[in-house]
C-alpha positions in Angstrom: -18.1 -11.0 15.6 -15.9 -12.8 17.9 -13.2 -10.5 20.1 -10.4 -12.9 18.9 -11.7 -12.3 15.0 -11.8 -8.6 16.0 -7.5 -8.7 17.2 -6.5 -10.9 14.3 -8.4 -8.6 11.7 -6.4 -5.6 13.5 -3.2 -7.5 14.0 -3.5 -8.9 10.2 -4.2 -4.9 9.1 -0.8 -4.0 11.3 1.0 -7.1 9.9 0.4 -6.1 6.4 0.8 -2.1 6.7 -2.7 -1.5 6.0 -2.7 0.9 8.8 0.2 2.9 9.6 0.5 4.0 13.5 3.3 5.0 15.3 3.3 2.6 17.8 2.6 -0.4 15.8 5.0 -2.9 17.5 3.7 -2.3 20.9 0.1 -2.7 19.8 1.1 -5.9 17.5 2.4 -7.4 20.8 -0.6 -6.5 23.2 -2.8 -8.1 20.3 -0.7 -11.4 20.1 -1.2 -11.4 24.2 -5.2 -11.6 24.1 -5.6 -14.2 21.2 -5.1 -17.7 22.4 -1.9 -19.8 21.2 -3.6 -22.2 19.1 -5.4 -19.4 16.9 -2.1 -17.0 16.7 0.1 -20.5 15.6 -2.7 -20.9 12.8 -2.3 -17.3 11.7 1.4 -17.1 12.3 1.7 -20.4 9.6 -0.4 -18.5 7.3 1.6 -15.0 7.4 4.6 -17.0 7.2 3.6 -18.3 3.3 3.1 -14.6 2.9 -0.8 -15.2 3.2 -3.5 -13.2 4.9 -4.5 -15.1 7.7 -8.5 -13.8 8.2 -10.8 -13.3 4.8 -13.9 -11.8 5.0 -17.2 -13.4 3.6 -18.9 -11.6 1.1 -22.1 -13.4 -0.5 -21.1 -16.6 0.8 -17.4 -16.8 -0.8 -14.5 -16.8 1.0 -12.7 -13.5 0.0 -9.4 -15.3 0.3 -10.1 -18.2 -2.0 -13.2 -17.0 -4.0 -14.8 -20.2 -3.1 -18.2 -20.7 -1.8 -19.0 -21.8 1.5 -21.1 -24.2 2.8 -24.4 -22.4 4.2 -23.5 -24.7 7.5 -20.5 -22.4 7.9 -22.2 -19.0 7.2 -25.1 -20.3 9.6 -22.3 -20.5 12.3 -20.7 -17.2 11.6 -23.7 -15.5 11.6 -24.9 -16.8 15.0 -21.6 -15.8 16.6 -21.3 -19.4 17.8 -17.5 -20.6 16.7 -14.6 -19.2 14.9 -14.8 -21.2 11.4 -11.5 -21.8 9.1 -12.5 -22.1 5.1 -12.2 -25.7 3.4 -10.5 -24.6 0.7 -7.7 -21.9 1.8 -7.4 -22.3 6.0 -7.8 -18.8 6.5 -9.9 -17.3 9.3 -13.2 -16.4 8.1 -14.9 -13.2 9.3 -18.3 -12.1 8.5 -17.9 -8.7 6.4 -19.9 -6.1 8.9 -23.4 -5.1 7.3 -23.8 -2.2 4.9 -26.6 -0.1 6.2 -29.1 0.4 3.3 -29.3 3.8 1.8 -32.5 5.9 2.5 -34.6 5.8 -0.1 -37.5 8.4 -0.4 -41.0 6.8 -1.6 -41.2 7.9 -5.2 -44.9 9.3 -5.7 -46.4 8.3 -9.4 -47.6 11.6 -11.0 -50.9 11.8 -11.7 -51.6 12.0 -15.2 -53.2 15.0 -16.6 -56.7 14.7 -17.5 -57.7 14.0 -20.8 -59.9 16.5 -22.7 -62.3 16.1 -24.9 -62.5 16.7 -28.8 -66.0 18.1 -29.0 -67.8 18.0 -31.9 -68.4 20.8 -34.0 -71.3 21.1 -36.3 -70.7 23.2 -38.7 -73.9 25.1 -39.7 -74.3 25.7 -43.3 -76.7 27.9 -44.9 -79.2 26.9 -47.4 
C-alpha cells in the first residue's frame, strides 16, 4: 500500500474519532504535512460533505459505494503502481490488507472397521 494511502487511512481514522489519542491534533497536522496538496484537497472536499475520504476494497467493491470495480483498477492497486479514486463515489480506494488463512490440520479418514463374516452353521440333526 502506498505511504500517502497509509496517512490518509490514519488521518481519515483521527478525523472521524475512530481512534482516540491524546495528542490527536498534533499528529493530524504532521499527517496533513507528508501527503501532497492535491491528494489532501481531494480528501478535504470529501470530509467536507461529511464523507469518508479512503474506502477499502473488499471482493472487488468499493466499501464506500458498494459498487464493483473494474478488474483494471484492482490490477493497479494490487501492483502498488498508482493511487486509484472509485468511478462511482471519488473516494480513495485502498486495498483491505490480507487475512492470513487459519491453520487447518489435515483431517485423517478413519479407517473403517473390518467387516466380519456371518459363517454358516450347519446344523447337524440326528436321524
Amino acid at each position: 500500500m502506498s505511504d500517502y494511502l497509509t496517512d490518509l487511512l490514519k488521518l481519515q481514522a483521527l478525523d472521524f474519532n475512530e481512534r482516540s489519542e491524546k495528542n490527536a491534533e498534533s499528529q493530524k497536522a504532521e499527517l496533513r504535512n507528508h501527503i501532497p496538496k492535491p491528494i489532501l484537497a481531494h480528501y478535504d472536499r470529501l470530509v467536507a460533505r461529511g464523507k469518508k475520504g479512503v474506502a477499502l476494497v473488499r471482493n472487488q467493491v468499493c466499501t464506500g459505494c458498494h459498487m464493483r470495480l473494474p478488474i483494471g483498477t484492482i490490477n493497479t492497486l494490487m501492483q502498488d503502481q498508482d493511487i486509484q479514486l472509485c468511478d462511482s463515489c471519488g473516494r480513495y480506494l485502498c486495498l483491505e490488507a490480507p487475512v492470513p488463512a487459519p491453520a487447518v490440520e489435515p483431517v485423517v479418514a478413519a479407517k473403517p472397521a473390518p467387516k466380519t463374516r456371518k459363517r454358516k452353521t450347519l446344523a447337524h440333526t440326528a436321524v
